[in-house]
C-alpha positions as CSV (number, residue, x, y, z in Angstrom):
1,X,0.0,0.0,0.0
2,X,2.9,2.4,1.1
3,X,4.8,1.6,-2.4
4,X,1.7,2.3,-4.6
5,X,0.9,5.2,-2.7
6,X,4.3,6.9,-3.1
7,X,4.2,5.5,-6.9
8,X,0.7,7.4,-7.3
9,X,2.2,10.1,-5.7
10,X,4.9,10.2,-8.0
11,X,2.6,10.2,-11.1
12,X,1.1,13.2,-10.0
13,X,4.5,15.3,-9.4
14,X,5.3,13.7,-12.8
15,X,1.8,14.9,-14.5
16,X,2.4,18.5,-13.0
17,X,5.7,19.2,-14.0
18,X,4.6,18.0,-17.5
19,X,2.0,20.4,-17.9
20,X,4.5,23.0,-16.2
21,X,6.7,22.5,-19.0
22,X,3.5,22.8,-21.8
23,X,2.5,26.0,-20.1
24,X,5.9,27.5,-20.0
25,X,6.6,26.3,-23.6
26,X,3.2,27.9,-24.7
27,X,4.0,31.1,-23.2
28,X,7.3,31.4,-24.5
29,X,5.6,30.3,-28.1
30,X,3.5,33.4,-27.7
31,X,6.2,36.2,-26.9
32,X,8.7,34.6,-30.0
33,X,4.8,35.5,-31.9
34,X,4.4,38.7,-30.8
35,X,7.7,39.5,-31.8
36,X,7.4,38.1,-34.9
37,X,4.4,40.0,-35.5
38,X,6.1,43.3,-34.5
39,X,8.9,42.2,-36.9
40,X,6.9,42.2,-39.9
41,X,5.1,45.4,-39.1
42,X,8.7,46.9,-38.7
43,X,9.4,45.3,-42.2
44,X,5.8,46.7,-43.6
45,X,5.4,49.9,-42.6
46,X,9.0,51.3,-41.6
47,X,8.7,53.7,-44.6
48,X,5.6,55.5,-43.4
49,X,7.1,57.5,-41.2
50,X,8.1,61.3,-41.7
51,X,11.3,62.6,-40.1
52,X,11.2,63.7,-36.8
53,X,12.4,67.0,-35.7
54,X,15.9,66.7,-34.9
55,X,16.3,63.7,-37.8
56,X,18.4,65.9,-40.3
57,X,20.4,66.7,-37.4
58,X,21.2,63.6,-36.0
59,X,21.9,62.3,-39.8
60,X,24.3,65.2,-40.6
61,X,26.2,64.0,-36.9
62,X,26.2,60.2,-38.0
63,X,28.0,61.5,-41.5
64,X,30.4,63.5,-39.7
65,X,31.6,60.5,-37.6
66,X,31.8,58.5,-40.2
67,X,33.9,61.0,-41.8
68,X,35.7,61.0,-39.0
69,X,37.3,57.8,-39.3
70,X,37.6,57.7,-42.8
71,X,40.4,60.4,-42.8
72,X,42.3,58.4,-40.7
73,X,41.2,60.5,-37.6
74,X,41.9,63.7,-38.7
75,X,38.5,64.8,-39.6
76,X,37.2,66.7,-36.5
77,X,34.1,68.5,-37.8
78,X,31.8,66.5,-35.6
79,X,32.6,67.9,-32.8
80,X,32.3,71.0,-33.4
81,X,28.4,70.3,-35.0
82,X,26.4,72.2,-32.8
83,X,26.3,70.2,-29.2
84,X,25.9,66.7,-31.1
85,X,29.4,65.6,-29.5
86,X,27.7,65.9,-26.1
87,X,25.2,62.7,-27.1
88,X,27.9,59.9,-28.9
89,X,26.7,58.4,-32.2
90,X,26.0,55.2,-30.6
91,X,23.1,55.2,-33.3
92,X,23.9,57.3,-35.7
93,X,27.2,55.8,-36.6
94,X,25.5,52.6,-37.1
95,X,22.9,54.0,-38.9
96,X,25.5,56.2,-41.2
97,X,27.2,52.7,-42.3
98,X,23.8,51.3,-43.0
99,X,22.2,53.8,-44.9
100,X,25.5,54.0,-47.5
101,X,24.7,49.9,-47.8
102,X,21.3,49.6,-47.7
103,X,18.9,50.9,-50.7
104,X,15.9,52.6,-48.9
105,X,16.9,56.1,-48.3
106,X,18.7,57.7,-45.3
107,X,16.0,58.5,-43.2
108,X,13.5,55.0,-44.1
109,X,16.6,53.5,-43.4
110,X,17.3,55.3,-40.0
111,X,13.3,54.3,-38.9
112,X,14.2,50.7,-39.9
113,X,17.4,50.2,-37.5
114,X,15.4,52.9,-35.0
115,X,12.6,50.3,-35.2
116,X,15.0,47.1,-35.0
117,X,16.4,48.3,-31.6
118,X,13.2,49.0,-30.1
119,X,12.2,45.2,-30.5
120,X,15.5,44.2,-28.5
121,X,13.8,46.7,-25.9
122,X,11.0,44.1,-26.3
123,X,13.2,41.2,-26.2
124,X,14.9,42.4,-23.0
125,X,11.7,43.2,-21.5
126,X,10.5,39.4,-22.0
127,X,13.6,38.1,-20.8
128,X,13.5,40.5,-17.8
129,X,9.9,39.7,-16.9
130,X,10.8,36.0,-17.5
131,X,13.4,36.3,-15.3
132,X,11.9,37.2,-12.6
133,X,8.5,35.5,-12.6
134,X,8.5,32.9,-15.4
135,X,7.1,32.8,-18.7
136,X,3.7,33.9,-17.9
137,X,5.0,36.9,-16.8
138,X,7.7,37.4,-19.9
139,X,4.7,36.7,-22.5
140,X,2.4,39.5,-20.6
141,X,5.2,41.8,-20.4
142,X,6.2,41.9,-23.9
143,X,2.3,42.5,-25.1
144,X,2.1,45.2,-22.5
145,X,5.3,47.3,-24.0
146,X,4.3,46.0,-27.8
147,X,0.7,47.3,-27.4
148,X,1.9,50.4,-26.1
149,X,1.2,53.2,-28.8
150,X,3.9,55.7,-26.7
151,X,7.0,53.1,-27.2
152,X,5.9,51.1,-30.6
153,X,5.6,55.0,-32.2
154,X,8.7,56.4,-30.8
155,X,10.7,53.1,-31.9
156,X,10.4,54.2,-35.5
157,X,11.7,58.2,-35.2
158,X,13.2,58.7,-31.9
159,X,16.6,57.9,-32.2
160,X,17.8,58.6,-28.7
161,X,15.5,57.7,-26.6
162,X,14.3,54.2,-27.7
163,X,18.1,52.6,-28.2
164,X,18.5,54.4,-24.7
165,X,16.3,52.6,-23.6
166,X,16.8,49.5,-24.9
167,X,20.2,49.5,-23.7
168,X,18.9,50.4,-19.7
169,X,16.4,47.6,-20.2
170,X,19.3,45.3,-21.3
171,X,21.8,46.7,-18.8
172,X,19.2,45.4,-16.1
173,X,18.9,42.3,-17.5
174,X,22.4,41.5,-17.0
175,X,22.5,43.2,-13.5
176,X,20.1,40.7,-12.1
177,X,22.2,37.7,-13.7
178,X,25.2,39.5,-12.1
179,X,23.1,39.6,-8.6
180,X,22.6,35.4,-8.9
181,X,26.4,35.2,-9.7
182,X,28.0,37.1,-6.3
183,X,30.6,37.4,-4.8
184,X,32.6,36.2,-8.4
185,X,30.3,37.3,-11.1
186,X,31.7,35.7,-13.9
187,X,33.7,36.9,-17.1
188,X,31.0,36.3,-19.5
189,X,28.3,38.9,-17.9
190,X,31.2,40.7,-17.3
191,X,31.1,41.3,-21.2
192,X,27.7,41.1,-21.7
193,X,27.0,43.9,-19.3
194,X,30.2,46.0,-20.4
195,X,29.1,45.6,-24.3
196,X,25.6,47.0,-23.4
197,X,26.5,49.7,-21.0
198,X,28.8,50.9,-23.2
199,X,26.3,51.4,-25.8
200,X,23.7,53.0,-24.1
201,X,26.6,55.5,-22.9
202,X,27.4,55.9,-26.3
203,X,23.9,57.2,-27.1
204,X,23.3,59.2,-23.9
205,X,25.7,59.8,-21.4
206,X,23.0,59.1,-18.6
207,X,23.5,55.5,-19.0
208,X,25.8,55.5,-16.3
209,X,22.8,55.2,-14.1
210,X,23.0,51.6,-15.1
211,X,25.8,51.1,-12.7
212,X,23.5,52.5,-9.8
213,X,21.2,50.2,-10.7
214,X,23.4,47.6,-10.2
215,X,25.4,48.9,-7.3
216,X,22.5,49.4,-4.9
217,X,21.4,45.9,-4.6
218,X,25.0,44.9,-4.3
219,X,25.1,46.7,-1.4
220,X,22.2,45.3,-0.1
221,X,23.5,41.9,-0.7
222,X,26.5,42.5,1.8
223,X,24.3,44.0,4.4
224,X,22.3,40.5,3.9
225,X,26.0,38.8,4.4
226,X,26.8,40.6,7.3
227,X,23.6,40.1,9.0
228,X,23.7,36.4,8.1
229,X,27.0,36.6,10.3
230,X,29.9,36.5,7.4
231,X,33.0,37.5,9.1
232,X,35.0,40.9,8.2
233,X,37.7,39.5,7.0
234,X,35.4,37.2,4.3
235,X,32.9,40.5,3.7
236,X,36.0,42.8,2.5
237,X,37.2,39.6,0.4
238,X,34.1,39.7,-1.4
239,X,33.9,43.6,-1.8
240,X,37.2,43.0,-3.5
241,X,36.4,40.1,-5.4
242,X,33.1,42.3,-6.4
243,X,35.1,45.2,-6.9
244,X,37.6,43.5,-9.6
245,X,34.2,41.8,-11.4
246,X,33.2,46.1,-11.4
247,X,36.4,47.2,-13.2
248,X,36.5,44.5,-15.5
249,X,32.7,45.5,-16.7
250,X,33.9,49.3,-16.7
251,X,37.1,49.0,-18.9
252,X,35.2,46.5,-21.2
253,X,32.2,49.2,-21.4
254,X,34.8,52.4,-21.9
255,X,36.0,50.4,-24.7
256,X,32.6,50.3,-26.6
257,X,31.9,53.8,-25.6
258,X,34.5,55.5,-27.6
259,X,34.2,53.6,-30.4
260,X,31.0,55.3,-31.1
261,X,31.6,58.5,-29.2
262,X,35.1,59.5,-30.1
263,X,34.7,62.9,-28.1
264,X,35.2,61.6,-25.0
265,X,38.6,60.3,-25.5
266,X,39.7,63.6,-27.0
267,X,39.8,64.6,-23.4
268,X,39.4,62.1,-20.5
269,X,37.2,64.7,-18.9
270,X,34.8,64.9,-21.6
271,X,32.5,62.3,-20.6
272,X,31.8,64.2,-17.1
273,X,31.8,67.5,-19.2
274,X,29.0,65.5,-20.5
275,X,27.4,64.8,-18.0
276,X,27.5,68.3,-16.3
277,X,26.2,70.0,-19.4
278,X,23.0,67.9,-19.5
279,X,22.1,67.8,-15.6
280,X,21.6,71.9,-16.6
281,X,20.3,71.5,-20.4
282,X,20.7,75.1,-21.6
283,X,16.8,74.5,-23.0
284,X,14.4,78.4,-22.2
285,X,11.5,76.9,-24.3
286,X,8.3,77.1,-23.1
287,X,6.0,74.1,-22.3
288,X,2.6,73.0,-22.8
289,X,1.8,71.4,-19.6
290,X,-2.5,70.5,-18.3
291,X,-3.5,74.0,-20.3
292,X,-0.6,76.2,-19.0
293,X,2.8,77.2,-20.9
294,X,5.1,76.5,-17.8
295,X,9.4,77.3,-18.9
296,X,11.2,74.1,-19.3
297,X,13.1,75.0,-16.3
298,X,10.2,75.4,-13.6
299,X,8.3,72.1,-14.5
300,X,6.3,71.1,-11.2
301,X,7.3,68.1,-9.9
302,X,3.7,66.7,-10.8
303,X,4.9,67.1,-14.4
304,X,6.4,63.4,-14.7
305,X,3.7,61.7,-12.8
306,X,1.3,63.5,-14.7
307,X,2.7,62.6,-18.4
308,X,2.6,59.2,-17.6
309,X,-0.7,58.8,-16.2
310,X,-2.0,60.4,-18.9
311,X,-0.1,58.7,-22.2
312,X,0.4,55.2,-20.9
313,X,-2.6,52.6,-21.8
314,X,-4.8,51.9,-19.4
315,X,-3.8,48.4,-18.5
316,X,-0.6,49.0,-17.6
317,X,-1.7,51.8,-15.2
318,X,-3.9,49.0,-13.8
319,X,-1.1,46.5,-13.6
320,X,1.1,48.5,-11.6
321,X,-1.8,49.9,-9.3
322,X,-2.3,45.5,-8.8
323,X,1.6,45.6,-8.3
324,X,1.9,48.4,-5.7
325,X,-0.9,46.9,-3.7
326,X,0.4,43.6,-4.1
327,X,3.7,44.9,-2.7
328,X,2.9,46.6,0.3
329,X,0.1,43.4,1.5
330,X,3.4,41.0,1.2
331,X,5.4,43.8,3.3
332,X,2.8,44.0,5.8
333,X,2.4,40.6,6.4
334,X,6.0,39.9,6.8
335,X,6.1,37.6,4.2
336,X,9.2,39.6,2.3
337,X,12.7,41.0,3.3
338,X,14.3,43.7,1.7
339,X,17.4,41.8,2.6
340,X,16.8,38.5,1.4
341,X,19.2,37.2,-1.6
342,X,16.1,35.9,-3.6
343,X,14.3,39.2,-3.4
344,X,17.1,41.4,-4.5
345,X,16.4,41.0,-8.0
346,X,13.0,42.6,-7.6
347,X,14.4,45.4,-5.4
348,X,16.5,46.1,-8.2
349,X,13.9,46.3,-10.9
350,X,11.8,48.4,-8.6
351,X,14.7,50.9,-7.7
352,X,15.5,51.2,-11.7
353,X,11.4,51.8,-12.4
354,X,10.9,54.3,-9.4
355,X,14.2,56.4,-8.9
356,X,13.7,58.5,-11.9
357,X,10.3,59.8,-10.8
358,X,12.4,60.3,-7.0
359,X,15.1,61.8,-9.1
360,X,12.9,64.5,-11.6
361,X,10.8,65.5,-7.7
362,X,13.9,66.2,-6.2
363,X,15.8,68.2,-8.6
364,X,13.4,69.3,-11.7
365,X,16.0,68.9,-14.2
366,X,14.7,70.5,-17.5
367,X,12.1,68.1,-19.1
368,X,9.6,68.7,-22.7
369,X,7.9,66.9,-24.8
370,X,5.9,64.8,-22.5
371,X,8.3,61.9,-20.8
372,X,10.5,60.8,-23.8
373,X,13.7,61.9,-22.2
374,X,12.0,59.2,-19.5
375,X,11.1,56.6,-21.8
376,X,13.6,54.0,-20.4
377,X,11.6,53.1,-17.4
378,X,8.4,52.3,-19.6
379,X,9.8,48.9,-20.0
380,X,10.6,48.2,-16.3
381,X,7.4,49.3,-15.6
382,X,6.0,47.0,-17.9
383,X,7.4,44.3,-16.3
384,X,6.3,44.8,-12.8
385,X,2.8,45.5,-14.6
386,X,3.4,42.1,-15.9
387,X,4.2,40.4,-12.3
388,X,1.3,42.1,-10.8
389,X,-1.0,40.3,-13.6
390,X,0.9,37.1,-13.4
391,X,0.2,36.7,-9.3
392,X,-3.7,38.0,-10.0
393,X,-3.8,35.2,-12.7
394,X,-3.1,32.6,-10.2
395,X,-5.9,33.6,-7.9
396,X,-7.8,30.8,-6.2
397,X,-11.1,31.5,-7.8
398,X,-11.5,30.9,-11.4
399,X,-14.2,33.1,-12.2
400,X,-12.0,36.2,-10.9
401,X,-9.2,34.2,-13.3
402,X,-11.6,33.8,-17.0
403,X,-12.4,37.9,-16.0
404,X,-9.0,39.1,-16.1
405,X,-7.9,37.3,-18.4
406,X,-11.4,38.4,-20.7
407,X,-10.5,42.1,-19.6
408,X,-6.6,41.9,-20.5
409,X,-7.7,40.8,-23.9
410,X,-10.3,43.4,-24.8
411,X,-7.7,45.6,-23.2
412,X,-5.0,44.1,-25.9
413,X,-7.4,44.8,-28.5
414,X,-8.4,48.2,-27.6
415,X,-4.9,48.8,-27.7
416,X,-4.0,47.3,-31.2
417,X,-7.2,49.0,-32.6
418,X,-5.4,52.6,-31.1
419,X,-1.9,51.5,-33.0
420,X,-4.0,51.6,-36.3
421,X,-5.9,54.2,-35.7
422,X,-2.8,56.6,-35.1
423,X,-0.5,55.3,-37.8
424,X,1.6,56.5,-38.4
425,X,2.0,58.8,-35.4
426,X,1.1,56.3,-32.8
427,X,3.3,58.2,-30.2
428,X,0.6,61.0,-30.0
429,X,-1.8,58.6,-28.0
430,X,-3.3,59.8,-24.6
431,X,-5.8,57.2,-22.7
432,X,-9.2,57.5,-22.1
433,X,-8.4,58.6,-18.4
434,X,-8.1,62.5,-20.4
435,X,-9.9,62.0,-23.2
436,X,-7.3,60.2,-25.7
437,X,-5.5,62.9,-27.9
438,X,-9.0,64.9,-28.4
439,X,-9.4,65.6,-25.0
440,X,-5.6,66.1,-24.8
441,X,-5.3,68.4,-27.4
442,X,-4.7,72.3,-26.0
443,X,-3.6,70.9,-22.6
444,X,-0.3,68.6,-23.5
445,X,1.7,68.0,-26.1
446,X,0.7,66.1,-29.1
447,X,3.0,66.2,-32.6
448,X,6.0,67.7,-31.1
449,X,8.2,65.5,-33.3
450,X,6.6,67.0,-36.0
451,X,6.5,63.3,-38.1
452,X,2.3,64.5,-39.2
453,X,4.6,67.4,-41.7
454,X,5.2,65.0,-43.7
455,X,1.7,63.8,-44.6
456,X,0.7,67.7,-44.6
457,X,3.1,68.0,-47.0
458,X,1.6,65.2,-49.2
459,X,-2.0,66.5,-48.9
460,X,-1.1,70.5,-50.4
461,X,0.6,68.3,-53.3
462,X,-1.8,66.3,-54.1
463,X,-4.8,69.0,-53.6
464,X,-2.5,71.8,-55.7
465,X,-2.1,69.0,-58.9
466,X,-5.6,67.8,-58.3
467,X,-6.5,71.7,-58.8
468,X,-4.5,72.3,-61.4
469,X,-2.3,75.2,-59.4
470,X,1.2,73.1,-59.6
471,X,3.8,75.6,-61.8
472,X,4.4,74.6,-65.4
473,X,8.1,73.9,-66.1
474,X,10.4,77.1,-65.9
475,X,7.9,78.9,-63.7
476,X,8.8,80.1,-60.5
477,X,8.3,77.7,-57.8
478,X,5.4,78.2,-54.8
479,X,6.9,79.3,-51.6
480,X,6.2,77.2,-48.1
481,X,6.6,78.4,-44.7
482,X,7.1,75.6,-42.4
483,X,6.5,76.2,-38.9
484,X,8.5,72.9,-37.2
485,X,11.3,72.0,-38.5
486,X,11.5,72.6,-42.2
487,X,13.4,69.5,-43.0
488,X,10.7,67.6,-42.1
489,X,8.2,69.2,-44.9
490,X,10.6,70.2,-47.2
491,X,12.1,66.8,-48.1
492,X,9.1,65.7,-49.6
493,X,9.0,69.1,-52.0
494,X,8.6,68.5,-55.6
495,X,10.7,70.8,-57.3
496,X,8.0,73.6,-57.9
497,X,7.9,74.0,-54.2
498,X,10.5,76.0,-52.3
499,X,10.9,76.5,-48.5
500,X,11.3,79.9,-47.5
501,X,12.5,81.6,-43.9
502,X,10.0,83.8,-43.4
503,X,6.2,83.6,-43.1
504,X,5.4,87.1,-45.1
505,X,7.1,85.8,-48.0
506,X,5.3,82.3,-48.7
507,X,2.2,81.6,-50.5
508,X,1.5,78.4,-48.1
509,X,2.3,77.6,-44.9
510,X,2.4,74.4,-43.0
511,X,2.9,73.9,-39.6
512,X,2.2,71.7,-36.5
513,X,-0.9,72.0,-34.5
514,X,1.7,73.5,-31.7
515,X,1.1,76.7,-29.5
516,X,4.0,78.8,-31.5
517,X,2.3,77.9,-34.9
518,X,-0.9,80.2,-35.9
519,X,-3.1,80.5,-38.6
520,X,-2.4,84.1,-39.8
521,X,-5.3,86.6,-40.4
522,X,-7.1,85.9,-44.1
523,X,-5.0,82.7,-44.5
524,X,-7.3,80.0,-46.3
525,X,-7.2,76.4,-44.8
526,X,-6.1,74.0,-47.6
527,X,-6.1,70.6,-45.5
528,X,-5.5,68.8,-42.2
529,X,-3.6,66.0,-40.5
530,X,-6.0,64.6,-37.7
531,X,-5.7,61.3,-35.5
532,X,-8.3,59.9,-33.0
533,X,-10.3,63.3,-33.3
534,X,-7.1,65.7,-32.6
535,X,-5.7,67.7,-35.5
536,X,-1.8,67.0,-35.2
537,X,-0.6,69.6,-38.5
538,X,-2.4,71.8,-41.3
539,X,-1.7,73.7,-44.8
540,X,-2.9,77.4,-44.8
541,X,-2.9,79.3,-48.3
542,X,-1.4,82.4,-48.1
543,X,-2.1,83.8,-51.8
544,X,-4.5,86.9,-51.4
545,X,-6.6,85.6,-54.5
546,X,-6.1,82.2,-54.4
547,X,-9.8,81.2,-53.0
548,X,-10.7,83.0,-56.3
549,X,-9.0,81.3,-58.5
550,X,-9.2,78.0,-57.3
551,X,-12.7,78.0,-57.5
552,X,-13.5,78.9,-60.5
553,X,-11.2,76.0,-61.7
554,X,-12.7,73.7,-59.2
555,X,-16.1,74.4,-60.5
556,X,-15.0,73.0,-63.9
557,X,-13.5,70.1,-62.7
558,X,-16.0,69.4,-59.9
559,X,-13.5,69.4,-57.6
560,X,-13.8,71.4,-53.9
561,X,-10.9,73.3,-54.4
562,X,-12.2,77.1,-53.0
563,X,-13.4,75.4,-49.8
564,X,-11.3,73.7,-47.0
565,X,-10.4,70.6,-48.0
566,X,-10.2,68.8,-45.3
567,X,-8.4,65.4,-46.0
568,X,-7.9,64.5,-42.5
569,X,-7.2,60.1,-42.1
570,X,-9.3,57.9,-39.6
């Protein structure tokens, strides 16, 4: 009886660890599908994307440094290129080589590789989520940060602060597989972490807070030792052991680093030149914050709380509310120690999604344009979203199970209905919490990339040759005023249109739907770029007599050419 009972027994463990395995397998099934999917709408739609504000810029930089080692070092223009040298061309070097090699244009190939690095964001965020609380958890985690409109629009254009991120989200990765390694953490995550911190350095120098990220938990861990009653004399063994691991990650990272940003080994104090310069951004602009134009150096420290609570999708905002309360029930039951070895790796995750908000209420460095120059702790915070659903998954009733899981998948939907909707200026959502980007629209900031120009710019082409009012060969050409950055109009001109500096000289104008752009008085409205209900950019005609003219040509083609044409999308 004894031996068929423990035999039973056996078959059950048995039968439990097989399904284990199925689930996990199934999990980890879906993430690989999800970023497949992402993949191929990378591949698809890569080259609907107009250039950002500061794109010419950063392409002009990534030319220069490539100049820079083709002379043989002597080349030195780049660092004199406006305050570019300050950033490192940890992606626009890259992206230089790439778009000499590959045959889509500079600036569809700079959204491609833009694009490409915000999916090893998503890889790292389903290995971080993994990590931690297995592949439920990775598979949630990697829908939450793929369904989010803010990050899948900003991996296509912004070229700082998605490979930033991506590279913080990776650095964490490898700090909680240096956490399971201590005292001796070993020579391959040594590399791994020194390869990625050096690339996120190369793109913004603030990727030194990867270290802290690392270096708090460490300390924790030898409190834990010491309180577990390791001896001095073993303690300061392992600091030094730890402290050799350290150097060996910093010298391998410095090497990266000035391979892509060659300015800091002009001078070895470059890097904390650097570093000074951007903890006081010389930045006077104005910004649109809940209704109010607030200077960019007096933002309240509500500003960052606020941003995110507004643009990030509802679900994850529930997820981490789940996570927070989750947190402080284990705390108060005295189920969890700060200090115990097992739990340092979610300390650590924690720290790196929390200490920014800590860090922007305590000192108020200069911040715009919603949270992008924050957009690295979206995917940590996607992750602990992800825990918190994982745990309420597992609940003992499975009614309350089948209803989250119902509500996270209308939730997922919802979500991929907002991507299409907003294509291809997905980083322009807001949730429903203020009204999406309708009930955003005059109180934050919407288009401030500018990417919506480029469509404008599409729409006065198409409505001027559908009217008949494009210059014949060896006219003069029309003259546009571009209010945003001109580049990102202008390089979709034909050549019968002509940018011009000043708004009293054009006979169009276009410009995003921003606070410092206005319609000026008699100006005809030609068309409109609107999203979700909020009008993101516009075309204005500045000719005196142009309604005139228009219209009597319209009339004999049928066309509406003397009224607004509106040709706004979804």
């Amino acid at each position: 009886m004894p031996e068929g009972t423990d035999l039973s027994k056996l078959r059950v463990e048995q039968h439990r660890l097989a399904r284990r395995a199925e689930s996990t397998q199934s999990f980890d099934s879906l993430a690989w599908f999800v970023l497949a999917v992402v993949g191929v709408l990378v591949v698809a739609t890569f080259r609907d994307y107009g250039i950002p504000w500061d794109g010419q810029g950063e392409a002009v930089f990534g030319g220069l440094l490539l100049k820079y080692y083709e002379s043989g070092f002597r080349d030195l223009s780049a660092f004199q290129f406006v305050n570019f040298r300050f950033y490192g061309g940890g992606f626009e070097l890259p992206a230089a080589i790439l778009s000499r090699s590959l045959p889509f244009g500079e600036y569809a190939t700079r959204h491609l590789f833009n694009a490409l690095l915000g999916m090893v964001g998503l890889a790292a965020t389903w290995r971080l989520a993994r990590t931690l609380g297995g592949a439920r958890s990775g598979a949630l985690a990697v829908l939450l940060l793929a369904l989010n409109p803010g990050w899948y629009g900003n991996a296509f254009i912004n070229a700082r602060d998605v490979p930033f991120a991506a590279g913080m989200t990776c650095c964490l990765l490898f700090s909680l597989r240096a956490l399971d390694e201590l005292p001796r953490i070993t020579w391959r995550t040594c590399v791994l972490f020194g390869v990625a911190l050096g690339l996120t350095v190369s793109v913004r120098v603030g990727g030194v807070l990867a270290i802290g990220f690392l270096l708090v938990p460490i300390a924790l861990w030898l409190v834990a030792r010491a309180r577990s009653g390791a001896a001095p004399s073993v303690l300061a063994r392992e600091v030094l052991v730890i402290g050799a691991s350290l150097l060996q990650l910093l010298v391998i990272a410095y090497g990266v680093m000035v391979v892509f940003w060659p300015w800091a080994i002009q001078s070895p104090l470059n890097p904390l030149r650097a570093l000074l310069m951007f903890s006081h951004f010389p930045f006077d602009a104005m910004v649109l914050f809940e209704g109010k134009l607030v200077p960019a150096k007096a933002l309240p420290a509500s500003y960052l709380p606020v941003q995110f609570a507004v643009r990030a999708p509802e679900s994850l905002l529930i997820g981490l509310a789940g996570a927070v309360i989750f947190g402080v029930l284990a705390l108060r039951e005295g189920r969890w120690s700060w200090l115990e070895t097992r739990n340092l790796r979610i300390v650590t995750v924690v720290f790196a999604a929390v200490f920014p908000f800590l860090y922007f209420a305590m000192f108020r460095p200069v911040a715009y344009n919603g949270m992008r120059h924050f957009l690295f702790v979206i995917p940590t915070l996607s992750v602990l979203a992800a825990l918190a659903f994982d745990r309420a998954l597992s609940a003992p009733l499975r009614s309350a199970r089948i209803a989250l899981a119902l509500g996270l998948a209308f939730a997922g939907i919802a979500q991929a209905r907002a991507l299409v909707t907003l294509h291809p200026n997905q980083y322009t959502y807001f949730n429903a919490f203020v009204g999406g980007p309708q009930g955003a629209q005059g109180r934050y900031e919407l288009d401030y990339w500018g990417t919506s120009l480029a469509e404008a710019t599409h729409l006065l082409v198409h409505d001027l040759e559908s009217c008949n009012q494009d210059p014949d060969p060896g006219q003069p050409p029309l003259k546009v005023y571009v209010c945003g950055n001109v580049w990102s109009a202008s390089t979709y001109f034909p050549a019968w249109l002509s940018p011009v500096e000043r708004l009293d000289q054009a006979d169009f104008q276009i410009a995003i739907n921003d606070f410092f752009c206005k319609r000026p008085p008699g100006s005809r409205p030609v068309a409109g770029v609107t999203r979700a209900g909020a009008l993101l950019s516009w075309v204005d005609d500045l000719r005196p007599k142009a309604a005139a003219a228009i219209g009597g040509f319209a009339q004999s083609r049928g066309l509406d050419c003397g009224d607004v044409v509106q040709r706004a999308k979804r």
